[in-house]
Steps between C-alpha positions, in 0.01 A plus 500: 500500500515838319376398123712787238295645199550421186746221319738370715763652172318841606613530833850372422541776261373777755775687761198489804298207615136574377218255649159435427398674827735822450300583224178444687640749750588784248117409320337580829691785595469676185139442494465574834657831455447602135187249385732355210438187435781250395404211328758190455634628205689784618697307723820563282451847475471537913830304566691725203400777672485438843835358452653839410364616874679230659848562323455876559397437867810233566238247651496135390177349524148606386365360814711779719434747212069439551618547876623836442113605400331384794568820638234698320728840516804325387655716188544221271144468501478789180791270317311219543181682353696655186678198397143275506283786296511486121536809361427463083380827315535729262395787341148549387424116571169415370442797300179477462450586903677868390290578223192453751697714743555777258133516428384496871734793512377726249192501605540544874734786356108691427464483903820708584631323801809309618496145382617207726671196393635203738724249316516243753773273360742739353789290523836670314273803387448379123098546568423776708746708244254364231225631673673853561589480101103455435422741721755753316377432209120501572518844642770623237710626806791363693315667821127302463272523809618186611678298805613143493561312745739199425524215779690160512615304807851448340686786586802438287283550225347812639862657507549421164172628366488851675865516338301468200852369289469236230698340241410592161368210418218520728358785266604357168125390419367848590443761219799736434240775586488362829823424570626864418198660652528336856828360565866614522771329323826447705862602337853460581516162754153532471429409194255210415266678802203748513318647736155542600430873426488691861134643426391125488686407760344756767187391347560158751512450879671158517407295859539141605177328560395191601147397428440279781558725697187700616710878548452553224660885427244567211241709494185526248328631279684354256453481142722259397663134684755314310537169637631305196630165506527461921150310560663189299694445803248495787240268597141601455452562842785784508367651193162550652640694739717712290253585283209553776768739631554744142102450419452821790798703345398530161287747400148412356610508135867425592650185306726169637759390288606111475717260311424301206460217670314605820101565527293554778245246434494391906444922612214583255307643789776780556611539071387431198626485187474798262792471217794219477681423811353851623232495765247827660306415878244256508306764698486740710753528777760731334726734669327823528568734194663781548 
């Protein structure tokens, strides 16, 4: 007998039957695929959204819907991915993580050379436009000697971010100096918008990623890796990997970025701590500086 999830009230309420081993299926898929982990309490938020594939798609059962993804190449395999990732952020998110940047900056701004920055979770573009902003600001150009590379696995928020078009409220905490400086401000039917500035913009190469995967189309030295808030939703196994994978791209003085609530307590061997949330290589093994 097939046991639902949930209060019996919670399944009366819901359009799609949702069992106890549907949402076993979708937790190892998307771990199998993506290394998200699911715990029980998201089990609401995967029928909401799920549910929105199944109306879209006309089919009426999650159990022929799971079906559809046993073909590995199957399409609905990237809706699947974008409606499970979580994509909160904003700009200049733990501030203090820019203020560190900014410093890093000006003085690898003595060595004259091109400056590279991975932001591995970019997500709707909120971040690696921060980082452009610093990097604007650090060199007192809209041109610096920098390339960012900004990388998510949902590519509906990709779209969006190389767009680079926000309400105005996403900007309303930022300095007016900013906000005139870097962005545009839409009129006519476009009012309420702005735009990232196109300088900033071209500053960006926007690419879906997926960090399990081991193609990784990256290359070192780099100086810089974002990776903010995305270890919180692998097991410690997975981020070992991902991290024994940047430790040989970042150059010898080049910097990882995490999330406030992330360390990397289990990898000390391959980084170490060296301000808040910010870590430098354990030892030697960096990418060869160029």
């Amino acid at each position: 007998m097939v046991t639902p999830t949930g209060p019996a009230g919670d399944q009366a309420m819901r359009d799609f039957h949702f069992t106890s081993q549907d949402f076993a299926r979708v937790r190892r898929m998307i771990y199998d695929h993506a290394g998200i982990n699911l715990n029980d309490s998201k089990e609401q938020m995967v029928y909401s959204r799920l549910a929105r594939r199944l109306r879209s798609l006309g089919i009426a059962s999650f159990g022929a819907y799971l079906d559809l993804l046993k073909n590995a190449s199957h399409p609905e395999w990237e809706h699947f991915i974008n409606a499970l990732t979580t994509n909160l952020t904003s700009f200049f998110r733990e501030m203090h993580h820019f203020d560190i940047l900014r410093e890093y900056l000006q003085r690898a701004s003595a060595q004259r050379r091109q400056i590279t920055i991975w932001c591995s979770a970019s997500s709707t573009g909120e971040e690696p436009y921060s980082i452009a902003i610093t990097a604007a600001e650090a060199f007192g150009s809209l041109q610096p000697p920098v390339s960012i590379i900004a990388s998510d696995l949902d590519t509906n928020v990709l779209e969006k971010a190389a767009n680079g078009v926000y309400t105005e409220d996403k900007i309303a905490r930022l300095p007016e100096r900013q906000i005139k400086q870097f962005f545009l401000r839409g009129k006519g039917e476009k009012s309420g918008l702005v735009r990232v500035r196109r300088e900033l913009r071209e500053l960006i190469a926007f690419r879906q990623i997926n960090l399990l995967h081991d193609d990784w189309p990256v290359r070192g030295p780099l100086d810089i890796i974002f990776c903010r808030n995305v270890m919180i939703y692998f097991d410690k196994e997975t981020q070992r990997q991902i991290l024994a994978k940047f430790a040989p791209l970042l150059r010898s003085d080049g910097r990882l970025f995490v999330g406030h609530s992330e360390n990397l307590h289990h990898s000390a061997d391959l980084f170490r701590s060296c301000q808040k949330t910010v870590y430098r290589l354990a030892e030697k093994g960096a990418a060869t500086d160029g």
